[in-house]
LUMLUM-361879 format. One record per residue (C-alpha): residue in three letters; x, y, z. Coordinates in steps of 0.1 Angstrom, whole numbers, plus 5000, padded with zeros to 4 digits. Example, Ala and Ser with C-alpha at 12.3 -4.5 7.8 and 13.67 -1.06 7.14 Angstrom:
Ala512349555078 Ser513749895071 
This chain:
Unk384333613272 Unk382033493299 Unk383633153305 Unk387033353308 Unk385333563335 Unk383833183350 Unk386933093352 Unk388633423369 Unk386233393394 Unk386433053403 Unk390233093401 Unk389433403431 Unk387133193451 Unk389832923455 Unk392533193461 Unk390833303489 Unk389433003502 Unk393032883501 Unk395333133510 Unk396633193546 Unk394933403568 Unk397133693582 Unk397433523611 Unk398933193601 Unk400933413577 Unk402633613611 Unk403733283622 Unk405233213593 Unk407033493593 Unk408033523630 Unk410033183620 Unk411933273591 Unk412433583608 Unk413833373637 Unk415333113616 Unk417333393593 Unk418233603623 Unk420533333638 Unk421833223604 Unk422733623597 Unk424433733628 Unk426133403627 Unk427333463594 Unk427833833609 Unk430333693634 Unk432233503608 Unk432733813589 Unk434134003616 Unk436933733624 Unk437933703590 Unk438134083588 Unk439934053624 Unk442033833607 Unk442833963578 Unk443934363599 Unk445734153632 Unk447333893614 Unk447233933575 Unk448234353576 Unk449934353610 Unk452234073603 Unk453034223569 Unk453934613591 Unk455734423621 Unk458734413608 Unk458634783596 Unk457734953628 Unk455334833658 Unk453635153658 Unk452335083625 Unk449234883641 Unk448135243648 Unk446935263608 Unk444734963608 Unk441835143625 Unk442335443603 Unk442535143569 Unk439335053580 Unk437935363589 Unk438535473555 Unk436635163538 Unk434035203564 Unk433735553551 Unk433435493511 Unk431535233519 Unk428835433536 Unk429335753517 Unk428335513487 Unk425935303495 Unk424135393528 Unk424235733529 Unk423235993556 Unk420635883581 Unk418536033605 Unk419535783640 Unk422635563645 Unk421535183651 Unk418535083679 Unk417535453679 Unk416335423642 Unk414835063649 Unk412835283677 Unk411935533660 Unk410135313632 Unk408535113654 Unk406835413668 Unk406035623639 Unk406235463607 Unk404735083611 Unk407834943613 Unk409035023582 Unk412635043575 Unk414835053546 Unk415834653548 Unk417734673516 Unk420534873526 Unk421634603555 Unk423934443535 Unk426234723530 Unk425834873568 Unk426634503580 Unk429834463560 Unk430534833574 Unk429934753611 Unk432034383603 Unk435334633590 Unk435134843619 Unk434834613645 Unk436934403629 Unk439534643620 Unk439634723657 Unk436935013661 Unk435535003699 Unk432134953687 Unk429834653695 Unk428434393674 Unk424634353692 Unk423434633673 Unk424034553646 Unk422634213650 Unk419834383665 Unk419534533626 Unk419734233613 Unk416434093629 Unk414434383628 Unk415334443589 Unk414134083581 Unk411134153602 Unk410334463587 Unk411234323551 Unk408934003557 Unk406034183571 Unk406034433541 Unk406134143515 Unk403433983532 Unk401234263528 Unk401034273569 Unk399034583591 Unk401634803605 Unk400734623635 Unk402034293627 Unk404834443607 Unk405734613640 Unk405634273657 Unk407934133634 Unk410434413636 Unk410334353671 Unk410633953670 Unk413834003645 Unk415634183673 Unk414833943695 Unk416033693678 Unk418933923670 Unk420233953711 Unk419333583717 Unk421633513687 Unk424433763699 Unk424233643734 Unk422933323731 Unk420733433754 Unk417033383742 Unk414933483772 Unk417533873776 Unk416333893737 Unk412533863744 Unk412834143771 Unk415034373751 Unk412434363722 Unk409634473748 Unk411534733769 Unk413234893741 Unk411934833706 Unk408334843721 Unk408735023748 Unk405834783771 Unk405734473787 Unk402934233771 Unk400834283745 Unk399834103713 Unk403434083697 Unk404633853730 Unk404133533714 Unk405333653682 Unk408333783698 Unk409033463723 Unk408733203688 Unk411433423670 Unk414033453697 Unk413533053708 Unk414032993667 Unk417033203665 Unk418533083696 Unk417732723687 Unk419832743651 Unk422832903673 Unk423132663701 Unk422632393669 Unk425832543654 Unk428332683684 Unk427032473714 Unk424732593743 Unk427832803761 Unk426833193763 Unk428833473750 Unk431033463783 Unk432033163798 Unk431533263834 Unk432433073868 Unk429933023891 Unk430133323919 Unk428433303949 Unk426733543975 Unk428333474006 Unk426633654033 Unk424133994035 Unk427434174050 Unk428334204012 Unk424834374000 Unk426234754017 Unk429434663991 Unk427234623955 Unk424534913971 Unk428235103962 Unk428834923934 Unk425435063921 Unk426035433931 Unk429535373909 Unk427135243880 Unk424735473878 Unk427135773870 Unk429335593849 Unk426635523829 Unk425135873825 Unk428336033817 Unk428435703788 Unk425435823775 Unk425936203774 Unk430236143761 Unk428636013734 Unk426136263716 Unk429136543730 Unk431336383704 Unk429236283683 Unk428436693679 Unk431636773676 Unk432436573646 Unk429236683630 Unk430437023632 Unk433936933619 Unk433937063584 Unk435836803562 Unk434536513542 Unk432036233557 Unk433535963549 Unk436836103561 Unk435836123599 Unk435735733605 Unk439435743596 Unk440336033622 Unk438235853646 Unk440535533640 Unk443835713638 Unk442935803677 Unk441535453683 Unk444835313669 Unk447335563687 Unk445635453718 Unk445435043713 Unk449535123713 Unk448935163749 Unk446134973757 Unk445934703730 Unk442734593749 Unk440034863741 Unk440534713699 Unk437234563690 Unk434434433712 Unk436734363740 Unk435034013751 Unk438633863756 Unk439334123783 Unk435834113798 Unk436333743798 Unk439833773817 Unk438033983847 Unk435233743850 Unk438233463851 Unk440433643876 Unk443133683855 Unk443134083853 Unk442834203887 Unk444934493888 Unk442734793899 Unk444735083882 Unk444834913849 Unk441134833850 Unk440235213858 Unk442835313832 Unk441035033804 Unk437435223821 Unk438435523809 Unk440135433778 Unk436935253765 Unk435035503777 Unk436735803754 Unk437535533724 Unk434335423722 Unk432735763719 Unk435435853693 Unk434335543672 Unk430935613671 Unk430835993669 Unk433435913640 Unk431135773618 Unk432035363627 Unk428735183628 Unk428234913656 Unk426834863688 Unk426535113722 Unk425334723741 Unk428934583744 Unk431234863754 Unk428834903783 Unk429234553794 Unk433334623789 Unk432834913813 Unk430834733839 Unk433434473843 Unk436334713845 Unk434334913869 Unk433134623887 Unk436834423891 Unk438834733901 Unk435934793929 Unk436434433934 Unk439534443943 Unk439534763964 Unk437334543987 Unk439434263988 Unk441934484002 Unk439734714027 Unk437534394035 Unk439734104037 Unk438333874058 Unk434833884035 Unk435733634013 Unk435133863982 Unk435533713950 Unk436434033926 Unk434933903894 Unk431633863911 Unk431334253912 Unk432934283876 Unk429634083868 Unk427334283888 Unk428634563873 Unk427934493834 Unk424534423846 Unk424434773865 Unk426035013839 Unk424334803807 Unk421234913829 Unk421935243835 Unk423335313797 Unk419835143776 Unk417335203810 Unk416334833806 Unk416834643841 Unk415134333833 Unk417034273801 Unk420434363819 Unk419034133848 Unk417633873825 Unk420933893799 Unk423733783832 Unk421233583850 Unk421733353817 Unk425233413815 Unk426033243850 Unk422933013851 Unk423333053883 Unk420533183914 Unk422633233936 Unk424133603926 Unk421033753915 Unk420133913947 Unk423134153943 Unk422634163911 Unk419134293910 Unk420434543935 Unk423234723919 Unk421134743889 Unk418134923903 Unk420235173921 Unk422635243890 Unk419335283872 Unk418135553896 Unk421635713897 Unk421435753859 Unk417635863855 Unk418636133880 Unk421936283866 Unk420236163828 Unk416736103820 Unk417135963785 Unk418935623778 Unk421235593752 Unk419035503725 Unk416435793733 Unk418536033737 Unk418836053700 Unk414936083696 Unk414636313723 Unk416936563700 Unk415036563669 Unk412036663691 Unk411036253696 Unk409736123727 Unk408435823732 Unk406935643760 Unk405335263757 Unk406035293718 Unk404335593712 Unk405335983708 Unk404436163734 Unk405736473719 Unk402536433698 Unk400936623726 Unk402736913721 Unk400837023690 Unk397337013708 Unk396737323739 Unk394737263770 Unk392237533758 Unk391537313730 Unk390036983744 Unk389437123782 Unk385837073798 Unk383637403799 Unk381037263808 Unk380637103843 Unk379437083878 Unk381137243911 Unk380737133945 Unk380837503970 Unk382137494002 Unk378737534018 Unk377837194007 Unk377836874034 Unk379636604023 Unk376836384021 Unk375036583991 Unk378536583978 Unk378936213978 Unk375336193959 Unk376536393935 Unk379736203929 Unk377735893928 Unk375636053907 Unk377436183877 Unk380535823886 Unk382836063891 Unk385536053910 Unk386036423920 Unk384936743913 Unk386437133921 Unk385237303949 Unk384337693947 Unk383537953970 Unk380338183975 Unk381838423948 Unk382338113923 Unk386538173926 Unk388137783926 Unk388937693965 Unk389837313958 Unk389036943949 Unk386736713965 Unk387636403956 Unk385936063970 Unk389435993990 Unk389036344007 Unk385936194021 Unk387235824027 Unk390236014049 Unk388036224068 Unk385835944076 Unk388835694090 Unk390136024112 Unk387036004130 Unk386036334132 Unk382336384112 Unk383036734090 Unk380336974086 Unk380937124046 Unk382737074018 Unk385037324026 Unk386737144055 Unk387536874039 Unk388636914002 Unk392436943989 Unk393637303987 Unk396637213975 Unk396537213941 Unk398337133906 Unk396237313878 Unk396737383840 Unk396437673821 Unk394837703786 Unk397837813769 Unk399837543778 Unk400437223760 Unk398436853765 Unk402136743770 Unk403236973795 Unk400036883816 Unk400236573815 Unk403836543828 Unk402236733856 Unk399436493861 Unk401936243862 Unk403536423894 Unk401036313918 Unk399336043898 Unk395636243898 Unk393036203873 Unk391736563866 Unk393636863863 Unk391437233869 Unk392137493842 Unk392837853851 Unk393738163838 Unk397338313842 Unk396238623857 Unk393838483886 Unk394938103894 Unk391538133912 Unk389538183879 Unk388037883871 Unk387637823831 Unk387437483829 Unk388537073837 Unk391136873819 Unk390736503826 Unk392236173815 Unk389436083787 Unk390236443774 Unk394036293770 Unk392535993751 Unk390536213731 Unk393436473724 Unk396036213713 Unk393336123683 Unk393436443674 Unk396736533674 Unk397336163655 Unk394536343630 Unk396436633622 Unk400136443621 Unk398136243592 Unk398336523568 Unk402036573576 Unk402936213570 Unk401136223538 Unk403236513529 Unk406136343544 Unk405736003534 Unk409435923519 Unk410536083558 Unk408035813572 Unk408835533552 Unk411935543535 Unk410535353509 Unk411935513474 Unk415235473461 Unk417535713455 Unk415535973472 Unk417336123507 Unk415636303536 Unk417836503555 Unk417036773586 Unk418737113571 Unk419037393596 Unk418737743585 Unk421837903595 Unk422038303608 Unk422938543585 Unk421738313552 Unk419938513524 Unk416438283527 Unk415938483566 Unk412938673566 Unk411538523529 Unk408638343525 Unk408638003510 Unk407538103476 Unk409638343471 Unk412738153474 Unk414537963442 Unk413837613457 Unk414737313430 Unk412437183413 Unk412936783427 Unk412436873458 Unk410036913487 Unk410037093519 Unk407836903543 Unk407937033575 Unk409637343593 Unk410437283628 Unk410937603647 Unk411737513688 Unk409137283699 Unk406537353672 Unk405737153639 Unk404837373610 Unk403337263575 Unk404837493554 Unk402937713527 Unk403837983502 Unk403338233525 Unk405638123557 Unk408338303564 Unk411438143573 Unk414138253604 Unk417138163614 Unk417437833633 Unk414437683616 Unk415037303606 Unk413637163575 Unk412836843568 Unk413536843529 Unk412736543506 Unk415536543479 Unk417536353454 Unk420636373430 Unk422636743431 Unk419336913448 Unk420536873478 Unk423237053479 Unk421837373463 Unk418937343494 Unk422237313514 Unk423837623496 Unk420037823499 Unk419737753541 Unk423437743549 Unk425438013525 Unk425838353543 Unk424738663522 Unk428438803526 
C-alpha cells in the first residue's frame, strides 16, 4: 500500500510539473479554434451550394416543365425541413443567432450549448440554400464561438478565458465568411465583447489570422465581393454621401425594428412551430416569382451593383424593399441565418439607386454609382449591428483601396447617429433589451436595477455653506482629494455644488469671488432614494459628472445624502452578490449545460386560474422548477408564499411532457 501511494504521488508531481499551464493551454486553443473555424464555415459554404443545388437545379428542373410558378414551393420544401429539423433537435431557444452568443458572453462565462450546432448549421445551410433571405455570417459566427466555448469548457478554462475563446471563434468566424481577418477581430470586440482592448485581443487577433489563413489557403486571397477600385474624385462629392448617410441611418432603424414586429407576430400566430418556417417561405417564394433576386444571400446581386451592371434606380428601390419585408418574413418565420448580409444587400440597393439619382441631377461630377452602393453597405450594416469600425474595417478590405474611405467613414457615422436617434438598440440588442438585458462593454447593466440609491448612498459627509470663501473651500477639497462637494445654505437646505472647475472658471474670468455661494453650480441633476442605481447612473451619464446629491421627493432642497462613482463600483458587487443566488437556482437557465432539460420564459396570461395564488398552492409538476418571476422591471426569487398576477413571466426549468401542463397552468383561462 505505501509504495502504491509512492508511486501516485510521484505520478502527480510529474503531472503537474508537466502539464501546460492555462496559459499555453489558451493558445492552444485560440488555434484550433482558428484552425476549425475556417475548416467549418468552409465546409458550411459547401453545404449551402449543394443544398442550392440540389432546390435551383435538382427540384426546379424536375417542376419546370409542370408550371414556372412552382419555384414558389421550394422555400416552403425547405422551410418545412428546416422546421422538423429544429422542432427535433434544437428546440426552443431564448435569442436568435449573435444575440444568444451576447448574451453568454455577458452572463454565463461563455458557456453555450456547442453540441446542438450541428443540427442548427444544417438548418441555416436548407434555408439559405433553399432560397430563404437570411444570411450566412451568423451562422459562421456560431460556428466559431461554439468551438470556442466547447474548447474552453474541455480545457477546464476560467470563464474568463472561455469568454475569450468564444470571442476568438467569431472572429475567426467573419474573417472566414468575408475573408476579411482584420473586420473579424473588430466584430468580436464591438459586438461579442462589447470593448475595445483588453486581455482577449491577442487571443482574438491569433484566431481570426488562423482562420483566415486556412481560407485564403483554400479559395485564394479574393474577398467575398470582387469590387473595382472607386475613387473619390473631389470634396464637391462629400455633401452627396453626408445624404447618403441620412438615407442609411433610417433604413437601418426601420431594419431593425421590421424585424422583432414580425417576429411578434408569428409568435402570436397559434399553429405549429415548425409549421411557420414554411409560411414564411411560401411568401418568400411567391415573391422570388417577381424578384428572383431577394432568394438567398443575394451576393450575385450585390456583386452586379458594385460591377455596374444593375443600375436601374426603380428596380433597386423595388429589390430595397422586397429584401427588406422578405428578410423579416424569413427570420420572424423561424429560418435560422444571418441579420449581417441582408443589410449589406440593402446598402447596396440603397446606395446604387442614390447613385444613380446623382448621376442624373449631377452630371458633370463624374459619379461612379457603385461607389455609393459601397458606401452604403458600410452605412446601413453600421446603422443595423451599431458597429462602425467593423462596417468600416469589413469594406475598407473589400476594396483594398484608401482612396474611398473618406466617404466612407462619413456615411457611416452619420447613418449611425440617424439610427441611435430614431433606435437606440442595434439589431442584436434589441433582443436582450426585451427580455429585460442590457448590456454595455459586456456587462448587464440592468443589474443595477435591483439595487436603490437609498441603499449604497453616502450619509455621512461634509458640506461646503455659502458663507464660505473659496480659499477654505479649496483646503478642504485638497484636504479630503475630493473633487466637489454640495453646497448648503444657513438653514442647512442644498443650494449647489462646488466643484474644483467652479473655482478653476472663476479664476480664468478674472473676477476674485467673495463666498461659496457666488460661484458654485445651481443647476443641478440629483437622485432620489427611491430610485434605481441604473436610472441614476444614466443620468450621471447626461453631463458626464462624478457625484450625484440625493434628495427627497417632497423637498428637492432636503439634503439626505451623496451618490458617487465608487458607490457604483461598490453597488454593481452587490447587486452581482445577490444575482449569485439566482444563478444558483437558475443554473440550467445560465448554462445550458444538461440534456434534455428546456428553459423557456412562460407568461402568465389574464384571466388564468393560478392569478391571485401563491406558489405553493398551485399543482406545479413535480420535474420542474420555477426560478425566477419577472414582474415589469423587477427580478423576484420565488417562494411558497408569492403570489402570482397576471403578466408575470417565469423562467421555468422543465423537461419531457412538464412543460406543457406549466403551459396549460399559466396560460388556460378559468372559463
Amino acid at each position: 500500500m505505501q509504495t502504491w501511494s509512492l508511486t501516485l504521488g510521484r505520478l502527480s508531481r510529474w503531472l503537474n510539473r508537466w502539464w501546460p499551464s492555462e496559459s499555453y493551454m489558451l493558445v492552444g486553443a485560440a488555434l484550433l479554434v482558428g484552425l476549425l473555424s475556417g475548416v467549418g464555415v468552409w465546409l458550411f459554404k459547401q453545404l449551402i451550394d449543394i443544398v442550392h443545388w440540389v432546390a435551383f437545379d435538382g427540384i426546379e428542373g424536375l417542376l419546370a416543365p409542370l408550371s414556372l410558378g412552382l419555384v414558389a414551393i421550394l422555400p416552403l420544401l425547405g422551410g418545412l425541413v428546416v422546421g422538423v429539423t429544429l422542432r427535433l433537435f434544437v428546440g426552443e431557444e431564448r435569442h436568435h443567432g449573435v444575440a444568444g452568443i451576447i448574451e453568454s458572453v455577458a452572463l454565463a462565462g461563455g458557456r453555450l450549448r456547442y453540441w446542438r450546432t450541428p443540427a442548427k448549421i444544417i438548418a441555416a445551410a436548407v434555408s439559405i440554400g433553399s432560397g430563404a433571405s437570411v444570411g450566412p455570417e451568423d451562422p459562421s459566427v456560431q460556428i466559431g464561438a461554439n468551438l470556442g466555448s466547447m474548447f474552453g469548457r474541455w480545457f477546464r478554462l476560467s470563464d474568463e478565458r472561455v469568454r475569450a475563446l468564444v470571442a476568438a471563434g467569431a472572429a475567426g468566424g467573419i474573417a472566414a465568411a468575408f475573408n476579411a481577418p482584420i473586420a473579424g477581430v473588430f466584430f468580436a470586440l464591438e459586438i461579442v465583447l462589447g470593448e475595445i482592448g483588453g486581455g482577449a485581443f491577442g487571443i482574438i487577433v491569433l484566431a481570426s489570422v488562423v482562420s483566415a489563413v486556412f481560407t485564403q489557403a483554400i479559395v485564394g486571397p479574393q474577398p467575398a465581393f470582387r469590387v473595382p477600385a472607386y475613387a473619390f474624385h473631389s470634396a464637391l462629392e462629400i455633401p452627396l454621401y453626408l445624404g447618403l448617410g441620412l438615407l442609411s441611418g433610417p433604413i437601418a432603424a426601420i431594419y431593425v425594428r421590421l424585424l422583432y414586429v414580425v417576429s411578434d407576430f408569428f409568435h402570436g400566430w397559434h399553429i405549429p412551430r415548425w409549421l411557420k418556417p414554411a409560411c414564411a417561405g411560401l411568401a418568400v417564394g411567391v415573391t422570388g416569382l417577381v424578384f428572383p433576386q431577394i432568394f438567398g444571400v443575394g451576393y450575385e446581386t450585390i456583386e452586379e451593383i458594385l460591377g455596374g451592371v444593375s443600375q436601374d434606380a426603380w428596380l433597386l428601390i423595388a429589390l430595397l424593399l422586397a429584401k427588406l419585408i422578405l428578410t423579416s418574413v424569413s427570420i420572424g418565420g423561424g429560418f435560422p441565418g444571418g441579420v449581417f448580409a441582408p443589410s449589406l444587400f440593402l446598402g447596396a440597393t440603397l446606395g446604387g439607386a442614390y447613385g444613380s439619382a446623382c448621376v442624373l441631377i449631377f452630371p458633370n461630377l463624374g459619379i461612379d454609382p457603385p461607389a455609393f452602393a459601397m458606401v452604403g453597405m458600410a452605412a446601413v450594416l453600421a446603422g443595423a449591428v451599431h458597429a462602425p469600425l467593423t462596417a468600416i474595417i469589413l469594406l475598407f478590405e473589400m476594396t483594398h483601396d484608401y482612396r474611398i474611405i473618406l466617404p466612407l467613414m462619413f456615411a457611416v457615422v452619420i447613418s449611425l447617429f440617424i439610427s441611435r436617434c430614431l433606435q437606440p438598440d442595434s439589431v442584436y440588442m434589441l433582443g436582450l433589451v426585451r427580455k429585460g438585458i442590457r448590456i454595455e462593454r459586456g456587462r448587464d447593466v440592468e443589474v443595477l436595477d435591483a439595487i436603490r440609491v437609498g441603499e449604497v448612498m453616502q450619509t455621512s459627509f461634509l458640506t461646503l455653506r455659502e458663507s464660505d470663501s473659496p480659499d477654505s473651500a479649496i483646503d478642504t477639497l485638497f484636504r479630503l482629494r475630493m473633487h466637489g462637494l454640495p453646497v448648503v445654505d444657513q438653514t442647512g437646505q442644498l443650494a449647489g455644488i462646488l466643484t474644483v472647475s467652479d473655482v478653476e472658471t472663476a479664476q480664468v474670468d478674472g473676477e476674485e469671488p467673495k463666498t461659496v455661494g457666488e460661484i458654485c453650480t445651481r443647476d443641478l441633476l440629483v437622485a432620489y432614494p427611491d430610485e434605481t442605481l441604473g436610472m441614476a447612473l444614466r443620468r450621471m451619464s447626461v453631463r458626464d459628472v462624478g457625484r450625484l446629491p440625493v434628495v427627497a421627493r417632497d423637498d428637492p432642497r432636503h439634503l439626505l445624502g451623496i451618490l458617487r462613482r465608487t458607490d457604483m463600483i461598490r453597488a454593481y458587487d452587490v447587486a452581482l452578490t445577490r444575482r449569485a443566488t439566482l444563478r444558483h437556482r437558475a443554473q440550467q437557465v445560465r448554462l445550458g449545460m444538461v440534456g434534455g432539460v428546456s428553459v423557456e420564459e412562460v407568461t402568465i396570461e389574464p384571466g388564468t386560474s393560478c392569478i391571485g395564488q401563491r406558489m405553493s398552492e398551485i399543482p406545479w409538476p413535480r420535474d420542474c422548477v420555477i426560478a425566477t418571476v419577472r414582474r415589469g422591471q423587477r427580478l423576484i426569487i420565488p417562494r411558497g408564499d408569492t403570489v402570482l398576477q397576471a403578466g408575470d413571466i417565469l423562467a421555468v426549468v422543465t423537461e419531457g411532457e412538464s412543460r406543457q401542463v406549466v403551459r396549460g397552468i399559466c396560460e388556460e383561462s378559468r372559463n
